[in-house]
C-alpha positions in Angstrom: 67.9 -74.6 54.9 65.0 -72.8 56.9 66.8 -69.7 58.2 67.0 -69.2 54.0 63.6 -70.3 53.4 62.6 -68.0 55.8 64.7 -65.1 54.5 63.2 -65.3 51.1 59.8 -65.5 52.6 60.2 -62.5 54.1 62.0 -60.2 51.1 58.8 -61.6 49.0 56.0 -61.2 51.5 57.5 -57.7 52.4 57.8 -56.8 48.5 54.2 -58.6 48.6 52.7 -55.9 50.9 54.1 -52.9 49.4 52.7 -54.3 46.3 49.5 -54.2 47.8 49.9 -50.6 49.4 50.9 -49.1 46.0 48.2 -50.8 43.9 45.6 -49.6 46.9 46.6 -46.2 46.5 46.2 -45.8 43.0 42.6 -47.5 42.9 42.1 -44.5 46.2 43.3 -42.2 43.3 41.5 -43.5 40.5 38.3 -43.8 42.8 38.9 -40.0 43.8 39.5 -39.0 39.9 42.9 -37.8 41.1 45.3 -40.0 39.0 48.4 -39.3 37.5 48.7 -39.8 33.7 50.1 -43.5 33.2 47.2 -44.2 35.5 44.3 -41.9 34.6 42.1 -44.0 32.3 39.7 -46.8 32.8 36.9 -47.9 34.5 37.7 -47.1 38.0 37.8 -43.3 37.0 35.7 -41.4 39.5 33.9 -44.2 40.8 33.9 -43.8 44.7 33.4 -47.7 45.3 37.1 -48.2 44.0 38.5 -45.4 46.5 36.7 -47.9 49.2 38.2 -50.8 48.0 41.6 -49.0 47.6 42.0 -48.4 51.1 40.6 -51.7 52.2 44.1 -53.3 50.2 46.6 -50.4 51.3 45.4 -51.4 55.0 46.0 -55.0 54.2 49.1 -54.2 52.5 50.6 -52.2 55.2 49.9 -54.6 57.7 51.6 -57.5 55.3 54.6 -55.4 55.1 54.5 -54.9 59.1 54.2 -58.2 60.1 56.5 -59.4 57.6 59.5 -57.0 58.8 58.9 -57.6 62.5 58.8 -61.3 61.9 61.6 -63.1 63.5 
């Protein structure tokens, strides 16, 4: 039972930091008024604080995804 609990934990926290990663990129975008369509509106448009905070959660994301792949 905890080699599968462990299995799903780290599909999800894997999937969990690539989440992250995505999502930081497109605030990076949004922050840099660089978006693509679907994501080009809102209040995060051209506000540098949001790039910032973008690549604080891609970081954090990445390094989720990291850890969670080399995990035994």
């Amino acid at each position: 039972m905890g080699s599968l609990f462990n299995s799903v934990f780290k599909i999800v926290s894997t999937v969990l930091g690539l989440a992250m990663v995505f999502f930081g990129a497109v605030w990076v975008l949004q922050g840099l008024n660089m978006a693509p369509p679907p994501f080009n509106g809102g209040f995060m448009i051209g506000d540098p604080k949001w790039t910032v905070y973008g690549a604080i959660l891609a970081l954090v994301g990445l390094g989720q995804a990291i850890w969670s792949i080399r995990r035994r």
